[in-house]
Each structure stands twice: as C-alpha cells, then as structure tokens.
N, C-alpha and C positions, 0 to 999 in steps of 0.2 A: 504494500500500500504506500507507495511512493509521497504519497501527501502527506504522510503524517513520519517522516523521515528527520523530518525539522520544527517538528511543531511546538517544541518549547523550547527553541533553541537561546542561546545569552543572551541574543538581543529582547527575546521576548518577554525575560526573568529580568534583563534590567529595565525595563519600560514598565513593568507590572511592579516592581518594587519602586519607580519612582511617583505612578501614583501610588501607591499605598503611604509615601511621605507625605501628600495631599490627604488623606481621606479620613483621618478626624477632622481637619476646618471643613471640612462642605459634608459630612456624615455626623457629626457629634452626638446628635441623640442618640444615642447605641450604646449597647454594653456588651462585652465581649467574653465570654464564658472559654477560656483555652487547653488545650489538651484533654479531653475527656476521654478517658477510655472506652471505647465501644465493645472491646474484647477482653474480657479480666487477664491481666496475665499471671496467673495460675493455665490458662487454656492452653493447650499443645498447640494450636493455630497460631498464638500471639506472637507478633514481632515488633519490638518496640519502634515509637513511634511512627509507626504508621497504619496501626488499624485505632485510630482517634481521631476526635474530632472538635470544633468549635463552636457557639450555639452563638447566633446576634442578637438579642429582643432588641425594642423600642426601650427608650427608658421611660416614658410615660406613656404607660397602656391603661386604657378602663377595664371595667369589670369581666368583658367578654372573651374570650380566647381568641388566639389571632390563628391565620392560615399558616402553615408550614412549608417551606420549602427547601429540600436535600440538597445541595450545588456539589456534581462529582465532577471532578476536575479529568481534564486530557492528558496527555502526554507519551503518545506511541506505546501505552502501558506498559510504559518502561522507566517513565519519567514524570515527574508533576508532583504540587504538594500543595494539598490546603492551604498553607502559609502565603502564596500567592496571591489566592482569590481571597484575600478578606474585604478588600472594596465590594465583592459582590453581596458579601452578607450586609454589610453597613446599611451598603444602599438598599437593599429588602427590610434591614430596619426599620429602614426610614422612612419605607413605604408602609409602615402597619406588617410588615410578615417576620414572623420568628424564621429566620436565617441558620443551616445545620449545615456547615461547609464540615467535608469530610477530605480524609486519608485514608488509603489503600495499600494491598500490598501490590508488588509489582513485580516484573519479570528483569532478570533470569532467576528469582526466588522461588516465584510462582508463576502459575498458570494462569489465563482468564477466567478459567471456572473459578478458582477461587479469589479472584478479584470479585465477581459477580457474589461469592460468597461472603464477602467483607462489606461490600456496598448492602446486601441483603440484612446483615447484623446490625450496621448503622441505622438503617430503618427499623428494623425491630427496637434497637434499643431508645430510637426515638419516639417510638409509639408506645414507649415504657416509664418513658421519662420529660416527654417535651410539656406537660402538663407543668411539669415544675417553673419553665420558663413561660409563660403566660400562653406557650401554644395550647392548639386544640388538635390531639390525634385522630380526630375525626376527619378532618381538612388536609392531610397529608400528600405533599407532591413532590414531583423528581423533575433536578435541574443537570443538565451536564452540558460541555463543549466537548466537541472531538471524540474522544475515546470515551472520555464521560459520557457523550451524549447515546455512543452503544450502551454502554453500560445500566443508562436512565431507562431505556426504551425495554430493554429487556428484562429491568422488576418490574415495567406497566405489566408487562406481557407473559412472566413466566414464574405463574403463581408457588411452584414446588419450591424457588426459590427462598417461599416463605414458611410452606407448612414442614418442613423440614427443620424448623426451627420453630415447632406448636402454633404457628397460626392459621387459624380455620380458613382465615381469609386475603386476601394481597391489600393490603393496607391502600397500595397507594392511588391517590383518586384521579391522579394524572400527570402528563408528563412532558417539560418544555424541553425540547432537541436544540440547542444550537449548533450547526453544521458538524448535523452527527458524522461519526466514524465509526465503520462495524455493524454496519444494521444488516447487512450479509454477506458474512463471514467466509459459506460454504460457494457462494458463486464466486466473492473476490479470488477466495484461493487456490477454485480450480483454473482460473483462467491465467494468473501469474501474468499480467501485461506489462509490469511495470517493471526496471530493473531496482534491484533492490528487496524486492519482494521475498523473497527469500527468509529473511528481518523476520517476518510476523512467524514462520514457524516455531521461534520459541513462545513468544508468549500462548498463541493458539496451539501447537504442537505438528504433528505430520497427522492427523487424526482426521479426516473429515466429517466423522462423528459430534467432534468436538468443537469444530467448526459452525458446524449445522446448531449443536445446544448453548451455544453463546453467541446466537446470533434472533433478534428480537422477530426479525422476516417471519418464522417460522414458528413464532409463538402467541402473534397476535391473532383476536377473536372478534365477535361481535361482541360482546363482553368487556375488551379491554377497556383503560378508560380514555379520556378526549388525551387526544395530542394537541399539541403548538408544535410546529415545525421552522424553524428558517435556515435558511440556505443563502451564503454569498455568492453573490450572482457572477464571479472571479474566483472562488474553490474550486476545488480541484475537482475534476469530472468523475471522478467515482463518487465522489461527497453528492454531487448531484445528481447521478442518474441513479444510487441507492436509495438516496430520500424519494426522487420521483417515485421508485417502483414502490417504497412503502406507504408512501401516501397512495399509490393507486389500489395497492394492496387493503388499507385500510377501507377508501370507498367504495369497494368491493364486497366487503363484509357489511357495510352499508354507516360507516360512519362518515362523519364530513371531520375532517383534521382542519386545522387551523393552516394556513402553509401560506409564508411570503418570505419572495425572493427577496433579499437585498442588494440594489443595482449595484456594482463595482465592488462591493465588498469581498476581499480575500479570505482565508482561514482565519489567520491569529487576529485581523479587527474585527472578527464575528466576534470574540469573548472579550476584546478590548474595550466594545463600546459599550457595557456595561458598568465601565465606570460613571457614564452620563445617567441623570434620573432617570429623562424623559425620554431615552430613546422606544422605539418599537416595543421592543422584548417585556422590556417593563411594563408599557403599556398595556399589551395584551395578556400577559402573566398576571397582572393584577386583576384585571375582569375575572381572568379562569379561576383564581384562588379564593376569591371574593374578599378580598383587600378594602379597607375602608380607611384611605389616609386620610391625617392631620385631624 
C-alpha cells in the first residue's frame, strides 16, 4: 500500500507537534485525563505504553452526559501515537464531546488482528468507565485517519470483536472515516500494484484469511451503524477507489453513508485540518453524535 509508506513521516510529527504548542490558547476549556490504562498490566497482552489512552471532557458540562468519540490514530501500523493527536481531543472538547484518543500496539510486535484487538478493549473499557468523565456510553463512536480509519470501520462492522470480551452487543453507534486505509485488505493484497507493497505482509501476515478478517468490506450489514466518510480529492487512488466501493457497498445493503470529497486535499491535510473548529468533519460529526455546543 504504497500511500501509507510515509504517512507519519518527520515532517508530519513536527507540524502536528507545533500545533499542539498552539492548542491550549485556542482549546482551553479542556481537561486532559493522561495515560490511562486500557489493558491492566498484570494481562499477558500488555505492552507498556501503548495499549493507553487519554480522555478530553469540557471543563464546564451541565447535568446531561455528553457524546463520545474514540480518535484511533494512523501510521502504516507501524507507527503513530496518541500523543500527537491531542488537538483532536481538545477540539471535541470544545465542541461538547468527551474526547478518548487512544494507543495501540503495532507491528513488527504484533499483528492487525490484535491491533483491532486493542482498539476493541479501548472501547470496552470506555463503555466501562466514560461515565466517570461526564460521557454517556450510550452515545459511543469511532474516529480514525489512515490506518485508524480501517481500524474504526471495522469495530462498526465486526461485532465478535466485542463479544469476545462479554458484550452482548457492538457498542459503537457509528463511525467517522477520514481517508481511511485498509477497508480491503484481501483485494489490496492480492493484487500487489504498488512497489513496496511487500511492507504490509508483516503487519497483515502472508495469510489471506487474515486479510479478509481485518478488513471492515466484509463485515458490514444492514445492521451496521451510519458512516461519515471523506476522502481527499489528491489521496492516493487506492484510499479512493476502496472508500468508493465501500460506500457502494454500504448502499447496497441499503444504507445512505454520509461521503464528501474534499477538493485538493492530500492524505496527511485530511487529519491536519482538524486542528481548525469549523472545518467539515467537525461539522458533520457533531450532527451525527448529537453534540450541543456552548
């Protein structure tokens, strides 16, 4: 997958660490909850620091629970860290939504199944505990860029990821893509177009099985819940001809997804321009969650 070869490369970690030197003056109403364990380590899965996570609330919330929303972060799942995105929680603050930016484990340690099984625990352990920060686990949803945004698309979609760990139910009530990566996994890898491609055998493995069960195409229903989709209208053509087929995929099962192009936008300014309030994403995220700022 040739696109995601660079996707969190220096330039993108020193651009995203200089706003974060911005983002308490323009974010301040926030409070910032850090390192939280998602995985006790006592657990044979655990690997320090990176199956944890950080929670944003509002610092002045009324009586009512707020919406939730997961933000799993990209990075050729090989690379990436919550620590990054903390503008993205701020600004879900700041918009009324308790913010649950998470860490992962990542390859060559692990697999994506158990990437997927790590993101899977984060939601669990937030539909356990977000009550203590004035969310409502009623309201729960999934945010991710890139790699994240497979990973997001695939607890909409692949309910065992839950009951596998005692819930009757898949918590999450929906899910915003930004210029996912990974939504499928088993066409990207039998066709190998790209040089470099090679790369994803470790995280996914030589397995087309494995392929196929970490990848969301194949898991969604009439059932799943709404999607938000966008797409840079300047990503990379596998980013946009896998969204196309899953959004056709979807209205096929006969849902209507939310899906807009952003004209000229590349990969890494799809997650960059969340540091602005008002863009898109925001917008339209806030409807779906039922957000009620200021």
């Amino acid at each position: 997958m040739r696109f995601l070869r660079y996707v969190l490369p220096a330039a993108l970690a020193g651009v995203l660490l200089l706003l974060g030197a911005n983002e308490y003056a323009v974010a301040r109403p926030s409070r910032r909850i850090r390192d939280v364990a998602y995985v006790p380590p006592a657990d044979s899965a655990y690997l320090a620091g990176r199956q944890v996570l950080d929670v944003y609330t509002p610092r002045r919330r009324g009586p009512q629970p707020l919406p939730v929303v997961i933000f799993i972060h990209g990075g050729s799942w090989n690379s990436g860290s919550k620590n990054l995105y903390s503008f993205i929680g701020r600004r879900l603050a700041k918009q009324g939504v308790v913010a649950v930016i998470i860490s992962y484990r990542l390859a060559p340690q692990v697999r994506v199944p158990q990437m997927a099984d790590d993101c899977a625990r984060a939601v669990v352990w937030t539909t356990q505990h977000v009550a203590e920060y004035g969310g409502d686990p009623q309201r729960l949803f999934v945010m991710g860029h890139s790699a994240g945004g497979g990973l997001a698309a695939l607890l909409a979609t692949k309910d065992e990821l839950f009951t596998r760990w005692g819930l009757a139910r898949n918590p999450v009530r929906g899910a915003i893509l930004d210029d996912p990566a990974g939504l499928d996994m088993l066409d990207y890898l039998q066709k190998m177009q790209y040089p470099g491609d090679d790369q994803y055998l470790v995280p996914f493995a030589k397995d087309p099985a494995v392929w196929r069960a970490t990848s969301a195409m194949y898991f969604v229903s009439a059932s799943s819940p709404p999607f938000l989709l966008f797409v840079g209208g300047n990503t990379y053509p596998s980013i946009q001809s896998s969204s196309a087929r899953f959004r056709e995929r979807l209205q096929a099962l006969g849902q209507q997804p939310g899906c807009t192009m952003l004209p000229g936008k590349k990969h890494i300014p799809m997650v960059l321009q969340l540091f602005w309030q008002h863009n898109i994403i925001y917008q339209q995220l806030l409807k779906m969650v039922g957000a009620k700022v200021g």
